[in-house]
C-alpha positions in Angstrom: -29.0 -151.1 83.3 -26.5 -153.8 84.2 -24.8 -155.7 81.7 -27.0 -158.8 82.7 -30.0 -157.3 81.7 -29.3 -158.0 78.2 -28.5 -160.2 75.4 -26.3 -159.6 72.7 -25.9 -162.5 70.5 -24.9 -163.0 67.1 -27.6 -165.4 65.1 -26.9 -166.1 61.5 -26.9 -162.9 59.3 -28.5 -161.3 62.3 -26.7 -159.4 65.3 -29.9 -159.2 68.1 -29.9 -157.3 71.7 -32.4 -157.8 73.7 -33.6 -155.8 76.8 -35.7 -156.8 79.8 -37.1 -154.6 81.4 -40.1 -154.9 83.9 -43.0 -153.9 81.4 -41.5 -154.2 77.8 -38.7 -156.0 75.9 -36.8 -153.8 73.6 -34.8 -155.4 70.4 -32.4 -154.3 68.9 -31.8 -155.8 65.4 -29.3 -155.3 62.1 -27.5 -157.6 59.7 -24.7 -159.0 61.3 -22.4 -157.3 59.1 -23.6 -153.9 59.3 -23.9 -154.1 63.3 -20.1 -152.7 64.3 -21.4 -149.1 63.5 -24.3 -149.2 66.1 -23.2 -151.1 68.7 -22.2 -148.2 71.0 -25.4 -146.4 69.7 -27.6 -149.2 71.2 -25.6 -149.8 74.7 -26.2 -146.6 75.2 -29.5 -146.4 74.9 -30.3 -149.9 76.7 -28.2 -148.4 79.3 -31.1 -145.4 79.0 -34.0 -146.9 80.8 -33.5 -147.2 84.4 -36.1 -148.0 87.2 -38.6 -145.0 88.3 -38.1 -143.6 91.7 -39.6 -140.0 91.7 -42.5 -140.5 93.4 -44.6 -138.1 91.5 -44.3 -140.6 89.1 -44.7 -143.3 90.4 -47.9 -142.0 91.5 -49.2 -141.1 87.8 -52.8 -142.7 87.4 -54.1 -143.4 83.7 -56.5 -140.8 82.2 -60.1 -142.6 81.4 -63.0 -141.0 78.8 -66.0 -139.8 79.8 -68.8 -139.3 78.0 -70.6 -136.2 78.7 -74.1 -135.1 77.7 -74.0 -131.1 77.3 -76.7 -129.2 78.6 -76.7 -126.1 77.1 -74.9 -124.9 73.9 -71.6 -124.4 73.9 -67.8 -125.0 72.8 -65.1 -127.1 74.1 -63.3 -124.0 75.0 -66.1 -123.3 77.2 -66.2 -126.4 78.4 -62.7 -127.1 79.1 -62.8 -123.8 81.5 -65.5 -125.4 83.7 -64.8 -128.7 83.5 -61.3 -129.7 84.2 -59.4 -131.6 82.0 -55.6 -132.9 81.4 -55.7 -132.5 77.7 -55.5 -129.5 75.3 -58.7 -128.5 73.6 -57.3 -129.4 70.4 -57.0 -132.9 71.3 -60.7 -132.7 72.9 -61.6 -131.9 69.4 -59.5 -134.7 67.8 -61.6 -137.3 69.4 -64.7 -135.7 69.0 -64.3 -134.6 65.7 -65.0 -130.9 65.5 -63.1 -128.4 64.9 -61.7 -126.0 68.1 -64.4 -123.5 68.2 -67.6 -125.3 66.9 -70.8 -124.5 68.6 -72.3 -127.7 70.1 -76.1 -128.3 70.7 -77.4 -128.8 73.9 -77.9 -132.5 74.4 -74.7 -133.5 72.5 -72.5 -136.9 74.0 -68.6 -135.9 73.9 -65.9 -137.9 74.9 -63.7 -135.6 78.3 -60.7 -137.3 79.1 -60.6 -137.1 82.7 -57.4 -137.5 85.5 -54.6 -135.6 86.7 -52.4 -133.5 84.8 -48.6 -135.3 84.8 -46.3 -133.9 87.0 
């Protein structure tokens, strides 16, 4: 990050550094007289963030939720191994709100998060 991509500025009990980045703003924020400490700290990490040129990642789509209808009994261990999926089967079970290894009926809605694994 160039130095013109930020502010630093001091405001009245308030030292402030603000980032702009294409998608967010980050701030940085302390009373003035406790900033000296963290100033390096926090160049540094504005400095972090730099613009994405892997193409891999560029190429990352979000992962959506289905909701599935099962049509036999099973589990979403079972499920997860014919019916592909990005997450862990702990986190299948998070939003659904069994636990790992529950038998579910035939006829049950789930939520399957569905995409690409990241690169």
């Amino acid at each position: 990050m160039r130095r013109a991509d930020y502010d630093a500025r001091e405001m009245p009990n308030v030292f402030v550094v603000l980032a702009r980045v294409s998608a967010a703003q980050i701030l940085a924020l302390a009373p003035a007289a406790r900033w000296p400490p963290h100033t390096a700290t926090t160049e540094r990490t504005l400095r972090s963030f730099a613009v994405l040129t892997e193409p891999a990642v560029l190429a990352v789509q979000p992962w959506r939720i289905a909701v599935i209808t099962t049509d036999a009994a099973t589990t979403l261990e079972e499920l997860a191994r014919r019916r592909p999926t990005p997450v862990p089967v702990t986190t299948l079970a998070l939003i659904n709100q069994v636990e790992p290894g529950t038998r579910i009926a035939a006829g049950t809605k789930l939520k399957w998060v569905v995409g690409q694994p990241l690169p």
